[in-house]
Jmol script that loads the backbone (N, CA, C; Angstrom):
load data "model"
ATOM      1  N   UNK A   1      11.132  -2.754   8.765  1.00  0.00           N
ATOM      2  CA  UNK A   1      10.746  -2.517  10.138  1.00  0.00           C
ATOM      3  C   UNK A   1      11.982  -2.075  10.933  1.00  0.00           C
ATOM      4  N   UNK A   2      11.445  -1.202  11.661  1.00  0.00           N
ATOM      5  CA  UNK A   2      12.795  -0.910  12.813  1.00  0.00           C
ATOM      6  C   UNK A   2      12.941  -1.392  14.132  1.00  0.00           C
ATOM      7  N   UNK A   3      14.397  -1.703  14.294  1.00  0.00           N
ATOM      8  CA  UNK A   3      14.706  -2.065  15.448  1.00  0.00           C
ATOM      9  C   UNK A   3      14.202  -1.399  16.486  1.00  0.00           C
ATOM     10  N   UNK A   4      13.846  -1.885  17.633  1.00  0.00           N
ATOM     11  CA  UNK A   4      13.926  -1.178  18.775  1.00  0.00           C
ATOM     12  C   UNK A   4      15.029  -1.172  19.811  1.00  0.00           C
ATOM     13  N   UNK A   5      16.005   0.314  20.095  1.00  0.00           N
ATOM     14  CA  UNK A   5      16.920   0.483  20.423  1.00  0.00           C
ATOM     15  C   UNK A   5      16.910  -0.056  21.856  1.00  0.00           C
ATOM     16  N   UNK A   6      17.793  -1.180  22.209  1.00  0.00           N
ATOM     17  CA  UNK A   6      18.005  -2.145  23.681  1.00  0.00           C
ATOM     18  C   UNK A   6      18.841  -1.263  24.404  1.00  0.00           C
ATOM     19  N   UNK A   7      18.862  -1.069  25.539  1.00  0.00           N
ATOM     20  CA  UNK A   7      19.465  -0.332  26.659  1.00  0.00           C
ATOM     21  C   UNK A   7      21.101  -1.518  26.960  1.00  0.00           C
ATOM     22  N   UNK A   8      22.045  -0.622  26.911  1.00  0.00           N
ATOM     23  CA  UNK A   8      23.541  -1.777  27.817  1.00  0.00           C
ATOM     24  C   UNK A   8      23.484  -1.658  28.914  1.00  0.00           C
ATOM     25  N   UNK A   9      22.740  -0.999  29.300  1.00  0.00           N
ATOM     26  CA  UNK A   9      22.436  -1.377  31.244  1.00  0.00           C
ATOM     27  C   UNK A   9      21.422  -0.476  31.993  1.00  0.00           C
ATOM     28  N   UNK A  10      21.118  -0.860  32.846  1.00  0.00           N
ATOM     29  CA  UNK A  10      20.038  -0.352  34.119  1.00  0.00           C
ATOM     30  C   UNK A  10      20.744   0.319  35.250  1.00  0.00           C
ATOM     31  N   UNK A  11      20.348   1.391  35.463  1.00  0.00           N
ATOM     32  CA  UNK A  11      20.825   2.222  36.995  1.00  0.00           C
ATOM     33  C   UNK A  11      19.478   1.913  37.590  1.00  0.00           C
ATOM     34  N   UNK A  12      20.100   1.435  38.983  1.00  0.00           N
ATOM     35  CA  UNK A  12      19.092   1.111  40.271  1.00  0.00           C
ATOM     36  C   UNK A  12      17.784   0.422  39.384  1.00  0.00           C
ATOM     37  N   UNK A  13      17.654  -0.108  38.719  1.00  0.00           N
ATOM     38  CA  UNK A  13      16.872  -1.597  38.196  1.00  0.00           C
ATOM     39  C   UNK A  13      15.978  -0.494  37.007  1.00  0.00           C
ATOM     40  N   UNK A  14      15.825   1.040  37.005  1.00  0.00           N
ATOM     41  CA  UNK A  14      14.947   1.094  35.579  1.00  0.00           C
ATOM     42  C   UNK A  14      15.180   2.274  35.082  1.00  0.00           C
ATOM     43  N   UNK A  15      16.227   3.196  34.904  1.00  0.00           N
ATOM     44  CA  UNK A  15      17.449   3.930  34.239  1.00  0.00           C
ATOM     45  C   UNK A  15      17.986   3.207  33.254  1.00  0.00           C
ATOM     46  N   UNK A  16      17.865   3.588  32.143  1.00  0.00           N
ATOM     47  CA  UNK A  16      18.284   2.770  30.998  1.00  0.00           C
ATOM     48  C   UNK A  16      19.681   3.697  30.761  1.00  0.00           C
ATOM     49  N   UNK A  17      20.207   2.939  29.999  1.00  0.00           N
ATOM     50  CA  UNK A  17      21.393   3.898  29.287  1.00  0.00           C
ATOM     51  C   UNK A  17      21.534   2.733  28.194  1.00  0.00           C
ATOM     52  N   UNK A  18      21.615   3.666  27.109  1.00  0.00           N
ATOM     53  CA  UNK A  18      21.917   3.057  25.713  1.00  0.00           C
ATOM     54  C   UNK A  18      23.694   3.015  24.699  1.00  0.00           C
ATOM     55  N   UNK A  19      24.224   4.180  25.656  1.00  0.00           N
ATOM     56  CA  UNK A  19      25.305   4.119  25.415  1.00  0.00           C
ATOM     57  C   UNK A  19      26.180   4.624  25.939  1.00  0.00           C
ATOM     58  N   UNK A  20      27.909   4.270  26.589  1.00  0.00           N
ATOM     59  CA  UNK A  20      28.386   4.810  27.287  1.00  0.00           C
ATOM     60  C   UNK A  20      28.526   6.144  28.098  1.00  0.00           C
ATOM     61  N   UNK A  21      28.177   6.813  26.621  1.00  0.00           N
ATOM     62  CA  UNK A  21      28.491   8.271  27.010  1.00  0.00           C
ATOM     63  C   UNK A  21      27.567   8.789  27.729  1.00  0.00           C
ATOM     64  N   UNK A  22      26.263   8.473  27.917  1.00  0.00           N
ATOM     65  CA  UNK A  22      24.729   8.650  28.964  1.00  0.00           C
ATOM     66  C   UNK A  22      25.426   8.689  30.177  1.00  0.00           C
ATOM     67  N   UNK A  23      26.034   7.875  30.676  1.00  0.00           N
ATOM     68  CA  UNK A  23      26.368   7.934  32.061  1.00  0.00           C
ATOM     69  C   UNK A  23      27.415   8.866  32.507  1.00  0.00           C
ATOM     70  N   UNK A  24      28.126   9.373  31.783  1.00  0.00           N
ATOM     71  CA  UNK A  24      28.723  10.258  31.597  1.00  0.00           C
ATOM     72  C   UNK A  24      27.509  11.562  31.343  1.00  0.00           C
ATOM     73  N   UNK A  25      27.215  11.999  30.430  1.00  0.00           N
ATOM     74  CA  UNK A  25      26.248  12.998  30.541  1.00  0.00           C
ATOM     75  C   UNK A  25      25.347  12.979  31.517  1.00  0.00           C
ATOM     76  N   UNK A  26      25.075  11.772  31.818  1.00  0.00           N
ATOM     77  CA  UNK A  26      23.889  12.343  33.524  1.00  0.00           C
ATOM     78  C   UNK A  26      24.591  12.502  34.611  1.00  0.00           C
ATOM     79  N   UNK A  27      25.621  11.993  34.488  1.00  0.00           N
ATOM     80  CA  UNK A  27      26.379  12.472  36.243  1.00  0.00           C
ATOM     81  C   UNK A  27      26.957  13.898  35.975  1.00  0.00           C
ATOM     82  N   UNK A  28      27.522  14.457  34.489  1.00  0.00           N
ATOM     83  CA  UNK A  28      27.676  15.782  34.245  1.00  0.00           C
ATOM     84  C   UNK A  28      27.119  17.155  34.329  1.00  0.00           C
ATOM     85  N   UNK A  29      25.557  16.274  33.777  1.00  0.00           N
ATOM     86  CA  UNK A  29      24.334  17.009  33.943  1.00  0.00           C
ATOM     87  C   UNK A  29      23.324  16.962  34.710  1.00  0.00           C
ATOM     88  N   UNK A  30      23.464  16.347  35.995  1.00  0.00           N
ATOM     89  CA  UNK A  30      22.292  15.668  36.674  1.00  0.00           C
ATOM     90  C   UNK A  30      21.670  17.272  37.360  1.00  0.00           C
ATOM     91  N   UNK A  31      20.350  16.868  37.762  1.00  0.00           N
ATOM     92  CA  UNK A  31      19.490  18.478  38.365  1.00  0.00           C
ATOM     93  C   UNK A  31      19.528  17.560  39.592  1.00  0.00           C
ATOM     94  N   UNK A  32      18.747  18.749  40.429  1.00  0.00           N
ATOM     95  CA  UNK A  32      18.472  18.079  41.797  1.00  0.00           C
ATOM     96  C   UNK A  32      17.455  17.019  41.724  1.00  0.00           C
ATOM     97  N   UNK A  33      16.089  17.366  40.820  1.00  0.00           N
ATOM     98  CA  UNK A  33      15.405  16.690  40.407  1.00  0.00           C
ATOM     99  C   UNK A  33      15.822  15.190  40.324  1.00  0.00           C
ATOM    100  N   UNK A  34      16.604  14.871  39.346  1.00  0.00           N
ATOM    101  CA  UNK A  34      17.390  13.559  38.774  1.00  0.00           C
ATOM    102  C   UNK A  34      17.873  13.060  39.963  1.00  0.00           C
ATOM    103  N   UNK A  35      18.850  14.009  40.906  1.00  0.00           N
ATOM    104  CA  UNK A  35      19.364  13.423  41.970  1.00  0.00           C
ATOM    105  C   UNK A  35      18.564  12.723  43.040  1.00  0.00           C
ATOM    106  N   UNK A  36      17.196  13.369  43.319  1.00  0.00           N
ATOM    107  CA  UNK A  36      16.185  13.136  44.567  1.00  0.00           C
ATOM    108  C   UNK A  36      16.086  11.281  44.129  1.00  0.00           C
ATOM    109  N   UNK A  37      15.876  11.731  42.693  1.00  0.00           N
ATOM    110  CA  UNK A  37      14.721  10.308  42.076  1.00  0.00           C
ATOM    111  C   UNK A  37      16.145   9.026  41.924  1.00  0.00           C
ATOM    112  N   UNK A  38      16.796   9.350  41.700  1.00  0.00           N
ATOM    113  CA  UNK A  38      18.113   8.085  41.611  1.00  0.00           C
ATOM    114  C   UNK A  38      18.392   7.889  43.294  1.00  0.00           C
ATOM    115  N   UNK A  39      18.431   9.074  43.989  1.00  0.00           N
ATOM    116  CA  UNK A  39      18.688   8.556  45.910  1.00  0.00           C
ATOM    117  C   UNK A  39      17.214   7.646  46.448  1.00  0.00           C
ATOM    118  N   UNK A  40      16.247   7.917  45.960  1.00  0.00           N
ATOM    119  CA  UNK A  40      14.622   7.278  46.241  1.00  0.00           C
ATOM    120  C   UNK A  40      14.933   5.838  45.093  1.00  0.00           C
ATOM    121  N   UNK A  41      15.546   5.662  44.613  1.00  0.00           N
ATOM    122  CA  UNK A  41      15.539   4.627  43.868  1.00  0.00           C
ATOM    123  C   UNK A  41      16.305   3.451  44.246  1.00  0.00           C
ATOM    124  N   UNK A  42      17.844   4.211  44.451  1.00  0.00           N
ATOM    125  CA  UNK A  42      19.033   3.470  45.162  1.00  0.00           C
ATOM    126  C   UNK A  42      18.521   2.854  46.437  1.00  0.00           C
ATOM    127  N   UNK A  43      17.367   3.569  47.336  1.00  0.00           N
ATOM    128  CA  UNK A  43      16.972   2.982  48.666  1.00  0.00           C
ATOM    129  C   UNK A  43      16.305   1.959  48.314  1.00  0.00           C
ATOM    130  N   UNK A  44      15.270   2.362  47.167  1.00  0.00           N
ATOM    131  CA  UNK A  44      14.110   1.303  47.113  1.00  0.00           C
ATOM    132  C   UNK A  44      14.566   0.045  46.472  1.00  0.00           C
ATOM    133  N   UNK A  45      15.474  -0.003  45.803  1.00  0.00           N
ATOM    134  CA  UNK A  45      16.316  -1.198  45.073  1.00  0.00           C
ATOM    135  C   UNK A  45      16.902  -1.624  46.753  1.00  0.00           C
ATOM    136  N   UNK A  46      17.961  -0.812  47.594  1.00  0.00           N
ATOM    137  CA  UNK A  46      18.466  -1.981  48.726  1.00  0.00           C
ATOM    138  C   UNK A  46      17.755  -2.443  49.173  1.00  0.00           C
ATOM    139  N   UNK A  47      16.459  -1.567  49.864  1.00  0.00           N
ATOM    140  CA  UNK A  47      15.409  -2.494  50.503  1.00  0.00           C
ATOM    141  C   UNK A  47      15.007  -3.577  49.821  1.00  0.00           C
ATOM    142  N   UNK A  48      14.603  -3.746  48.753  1.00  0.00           N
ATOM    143  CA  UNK A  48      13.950  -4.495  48.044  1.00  0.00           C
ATOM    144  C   UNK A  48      15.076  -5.704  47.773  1.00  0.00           C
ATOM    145  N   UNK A  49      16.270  -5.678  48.285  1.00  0.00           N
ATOM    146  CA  UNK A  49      17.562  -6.934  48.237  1.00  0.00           C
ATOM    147  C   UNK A  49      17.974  -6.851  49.328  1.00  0.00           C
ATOM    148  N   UNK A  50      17.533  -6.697  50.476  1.00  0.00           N
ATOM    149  CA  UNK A  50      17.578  -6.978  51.480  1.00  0.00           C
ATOM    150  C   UNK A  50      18.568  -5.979  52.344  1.00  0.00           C
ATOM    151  N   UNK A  51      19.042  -5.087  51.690  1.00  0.00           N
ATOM    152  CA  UNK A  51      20.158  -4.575  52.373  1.00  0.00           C
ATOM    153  C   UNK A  51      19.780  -3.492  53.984  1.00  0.00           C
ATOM    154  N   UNK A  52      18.811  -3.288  53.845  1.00  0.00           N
ATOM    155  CA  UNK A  52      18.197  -2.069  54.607  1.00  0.00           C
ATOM    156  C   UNK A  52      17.450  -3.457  55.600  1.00  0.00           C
ATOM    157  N   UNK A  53      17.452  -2.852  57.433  1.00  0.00           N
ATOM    158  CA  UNK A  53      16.628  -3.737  57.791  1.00  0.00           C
ATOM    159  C   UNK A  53      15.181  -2.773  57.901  1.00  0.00           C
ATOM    160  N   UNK A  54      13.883  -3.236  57.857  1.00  0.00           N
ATOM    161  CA  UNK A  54      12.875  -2.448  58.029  1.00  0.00           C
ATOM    162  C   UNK A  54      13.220  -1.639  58.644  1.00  0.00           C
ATOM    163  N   UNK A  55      13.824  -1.660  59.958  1.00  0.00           N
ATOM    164  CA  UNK A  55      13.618  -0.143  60.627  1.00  0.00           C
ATOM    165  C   UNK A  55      14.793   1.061  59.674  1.00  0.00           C
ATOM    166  N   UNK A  56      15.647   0.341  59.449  1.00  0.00           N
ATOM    167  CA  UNK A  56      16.917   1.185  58.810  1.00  0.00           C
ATOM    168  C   UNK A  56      16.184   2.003  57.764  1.00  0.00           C
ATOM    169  N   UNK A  57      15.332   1.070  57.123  1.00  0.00           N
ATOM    170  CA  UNK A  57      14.621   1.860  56.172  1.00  0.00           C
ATOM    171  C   UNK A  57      13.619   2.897  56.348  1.00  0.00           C
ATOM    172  N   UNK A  58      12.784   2.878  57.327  1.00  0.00           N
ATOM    173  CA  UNK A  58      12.202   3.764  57.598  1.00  0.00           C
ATOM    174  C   UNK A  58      13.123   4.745  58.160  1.00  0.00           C
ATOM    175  N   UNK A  59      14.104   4.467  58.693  1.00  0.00           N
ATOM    176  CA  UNK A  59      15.417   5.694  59.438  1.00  0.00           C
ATOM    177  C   UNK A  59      15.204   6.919  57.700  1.00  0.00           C
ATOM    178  N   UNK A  60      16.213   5.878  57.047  1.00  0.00           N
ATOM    179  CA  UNK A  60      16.207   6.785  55.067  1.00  0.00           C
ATOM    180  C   UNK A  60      15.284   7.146  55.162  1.00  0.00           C
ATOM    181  N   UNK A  61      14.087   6.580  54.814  1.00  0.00           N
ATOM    182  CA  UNK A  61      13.115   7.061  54.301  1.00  0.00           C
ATOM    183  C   UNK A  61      12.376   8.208  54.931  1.00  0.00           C
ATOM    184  N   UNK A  62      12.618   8.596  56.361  1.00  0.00           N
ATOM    185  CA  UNK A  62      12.451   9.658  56.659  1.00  0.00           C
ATOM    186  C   UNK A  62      13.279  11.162  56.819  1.00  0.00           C
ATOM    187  N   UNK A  63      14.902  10.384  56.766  1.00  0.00           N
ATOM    188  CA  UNK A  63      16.074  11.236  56.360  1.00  0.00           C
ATOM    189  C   UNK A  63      15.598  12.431  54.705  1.00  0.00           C
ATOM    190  N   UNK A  64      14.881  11.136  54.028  1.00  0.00           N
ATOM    191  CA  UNK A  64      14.773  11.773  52.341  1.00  0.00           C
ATOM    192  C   UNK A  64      14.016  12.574  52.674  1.00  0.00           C
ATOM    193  N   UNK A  65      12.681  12.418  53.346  1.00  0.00           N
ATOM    194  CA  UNK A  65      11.553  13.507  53.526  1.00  0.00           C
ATOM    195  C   UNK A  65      11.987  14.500  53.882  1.00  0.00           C
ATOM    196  N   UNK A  66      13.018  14.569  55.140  1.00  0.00           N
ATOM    197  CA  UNK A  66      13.650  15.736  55.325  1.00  0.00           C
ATOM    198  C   UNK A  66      13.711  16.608  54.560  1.00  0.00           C
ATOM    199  N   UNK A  67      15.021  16.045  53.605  1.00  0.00           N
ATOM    200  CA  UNK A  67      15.315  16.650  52.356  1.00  0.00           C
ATOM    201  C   UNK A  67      14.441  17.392  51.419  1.00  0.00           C
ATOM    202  N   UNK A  68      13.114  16.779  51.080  1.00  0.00           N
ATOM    203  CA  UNK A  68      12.907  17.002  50.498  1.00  0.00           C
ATOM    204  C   UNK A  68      11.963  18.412  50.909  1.00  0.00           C
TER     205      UNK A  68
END
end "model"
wireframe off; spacefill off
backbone 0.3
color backbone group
């Protein structure tokens, strides 16, 4: 039977990386795509630990729409 390959860490709680060099290749290679979804992630992880106060968050969260 085979192992199933375990991740050495989480970006913004569900970005896996399995081995050093990943994090290195996605910040090398990242698209805008990758970028939108890790900045929508990074918010939703502070909010979700308290860092953002509700309104702050809705401030981002309408900054991103901008963007997008």
């Amino acid at each position: 039977m085979e192992q199933e390959k375990q991740p050495i860490a989480y970006l913004f709680e569900e970005v896996a990386l399995y081995k050093p060099e990943d994090l290195e290749n996605l910040i090398d290679n990242l698209t805008d795509e990758q970028a939108k979804f890790m900045i929508i992630r990074a918010v939703q992880m502070a909010y979700k630990h308290g860092i953002y106060s509700l309104t702050e968050s809705e401030i981002v969260s309408k900054s991103l729409r901008i963007f997008k």
